[in-house]
C-alpha positions, -999 to 999 in steps of 0.1 A, spaced: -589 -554 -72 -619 -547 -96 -647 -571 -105 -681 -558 -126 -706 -581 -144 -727 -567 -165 -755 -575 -195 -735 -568 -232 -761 -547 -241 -753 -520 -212 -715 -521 -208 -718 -515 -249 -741 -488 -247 -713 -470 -219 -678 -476 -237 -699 -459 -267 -705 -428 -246 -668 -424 -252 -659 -439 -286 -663 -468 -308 -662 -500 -283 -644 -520 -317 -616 -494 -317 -606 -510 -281 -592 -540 -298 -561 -553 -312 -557 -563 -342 -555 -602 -335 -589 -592 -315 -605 -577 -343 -593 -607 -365 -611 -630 -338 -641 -608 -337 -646 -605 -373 -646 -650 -381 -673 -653 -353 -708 -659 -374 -733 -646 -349 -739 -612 -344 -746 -618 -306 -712 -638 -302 -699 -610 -316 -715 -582 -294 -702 -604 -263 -670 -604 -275 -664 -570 -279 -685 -563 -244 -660 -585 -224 -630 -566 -241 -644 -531 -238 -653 -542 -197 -613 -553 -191 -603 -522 -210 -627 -495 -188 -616 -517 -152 -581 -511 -158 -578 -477 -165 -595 -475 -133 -576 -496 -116 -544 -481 -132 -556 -445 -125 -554 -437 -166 -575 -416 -185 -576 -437 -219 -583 -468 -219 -576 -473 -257 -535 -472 -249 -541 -505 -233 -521 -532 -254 -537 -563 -244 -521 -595 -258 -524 -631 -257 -503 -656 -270 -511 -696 -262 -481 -712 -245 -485 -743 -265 -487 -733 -299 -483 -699 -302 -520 -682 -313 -536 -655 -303 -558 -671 -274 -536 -678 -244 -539 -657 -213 -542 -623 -213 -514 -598 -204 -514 -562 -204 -481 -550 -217 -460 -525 -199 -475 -538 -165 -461 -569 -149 -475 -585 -123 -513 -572 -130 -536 -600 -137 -565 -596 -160 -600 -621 -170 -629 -619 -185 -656 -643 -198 -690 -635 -217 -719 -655 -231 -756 -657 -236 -760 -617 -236 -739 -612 -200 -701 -602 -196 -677 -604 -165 -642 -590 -162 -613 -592 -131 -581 -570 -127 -561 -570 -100 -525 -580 -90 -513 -614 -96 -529 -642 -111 -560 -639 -114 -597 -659 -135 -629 -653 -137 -661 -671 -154 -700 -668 -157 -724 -686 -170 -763 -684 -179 -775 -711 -152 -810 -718 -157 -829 -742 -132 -839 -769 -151 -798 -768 -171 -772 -791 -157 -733 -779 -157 -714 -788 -186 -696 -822 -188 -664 -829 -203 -651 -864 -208 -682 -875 -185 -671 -857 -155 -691 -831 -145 -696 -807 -113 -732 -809 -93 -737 -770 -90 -732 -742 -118 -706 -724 -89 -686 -756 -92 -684 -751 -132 -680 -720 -128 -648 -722 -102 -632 -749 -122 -631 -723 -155 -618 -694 -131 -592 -714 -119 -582 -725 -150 -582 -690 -165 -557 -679 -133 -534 -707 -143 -545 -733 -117 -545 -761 -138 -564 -771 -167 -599 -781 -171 -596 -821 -170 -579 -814 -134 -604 -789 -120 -632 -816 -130 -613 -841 -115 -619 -827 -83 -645 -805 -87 -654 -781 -59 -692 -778 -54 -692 -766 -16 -718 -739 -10 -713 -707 -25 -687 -685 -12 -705 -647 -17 -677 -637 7 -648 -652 -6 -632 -687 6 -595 -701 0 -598 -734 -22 -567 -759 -24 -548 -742 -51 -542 -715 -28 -564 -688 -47 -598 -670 -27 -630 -679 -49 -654 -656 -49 -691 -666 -62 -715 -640 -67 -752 -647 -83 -774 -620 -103 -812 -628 -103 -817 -601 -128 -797 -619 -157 -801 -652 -143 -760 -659 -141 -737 -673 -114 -696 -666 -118 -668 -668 -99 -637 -652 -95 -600 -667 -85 -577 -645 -71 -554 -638 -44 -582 -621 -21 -615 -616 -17 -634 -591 -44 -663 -576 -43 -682 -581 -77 -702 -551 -90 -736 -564 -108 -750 -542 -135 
């Protein structure tokens, strides 16, 4: 299992060691990429995309990571946005998040989510419907889990999990190991949801 977070700026900079990071995506992806307005939104949407791409070739043990199809198809009304497959390869799971200038990305097998998020001291987690976690980790596991197929979002939130973090790894209910990480130098917190423990690569 791989895990890497990273600021957009730097995992752009690599992939373009080796070609043009916008030649990674699909066409649906490009078609998402090119309606977003803001040129940073953009830049972290191709980052998070180029990141999956580069982890699982690793993973995989391939040499190109631009014959990666990637799809996405929503369960409930058939767009592009549901979650992420890899096609040829059942049974590997696959995440990513990005936002505010920072990327993350998971592969591994079996269902598997990840989020981050820019969690300065004086924010408060997101609230939805007027439920909200205490701690950023506990936003921040609720997305994850969510992303790994869990549940949705109303549910994580109805129970949200703000133990301390886990830097380790630590089973929750659903079944899957969370695995929080923090990076002073962006000023993030994220989490992963998998079946095991992961180490998460900073940087």
């Amino acid at each position: 299992m791989l895990c890497r977070s990273a600021p957009t700026e730097r995992v752009l900079a690599e992939a373009a060691l080796v070609g043009d990071p916008l030649a990674l995506l699909s066409e649906p992806e490009r078609a998402r990429h090119d309606r977003l307005q803001r040129p940073a939104d953009r830049a972290d949407f191709v980052a998070a995309r180029a990141l999956v791409r580069v982890l699982l070739a690793e993973h995989l043990d391939v040499s190109c990571a631009h014959d990666l199809v990637i799809t996405q198809v929503c369960a409930t009304c058939g767009g592009p946005h549901g979650r992420p497959r890899l096609e040829g390869y059942d049974g590997v799971g696959l995440s990513w998040a990005h936002g505010s200038g920072v990327v993350a990305a998971a592969v591994g097998p079996g269902a598997i989510g990840i989020d981050v998020e820019l969690a300065g001291p004086a924010e408060r987690p997101p609230s939805l419907g007027g439920r909200s976690p205490q701690t950023w980790h506990g936003w921040t596991r609720a997305e994850a889990l969510v992303k790994a197929g869990a549940g949705d979002l109303d549910e994580m939130l109805g129970r949200p999990d703000d133990r301390p973090p886990a830097y380790h790894g630590q089973r929750g209910p659903s079944g899957l190991v969370l695995t929080d990480w923090a990076d002073p130098a962006t000023g993030t917190v994220g989490t992963v949801a998998a079946a095991s423990a992961v180490v998460v690569r900073l940087g």
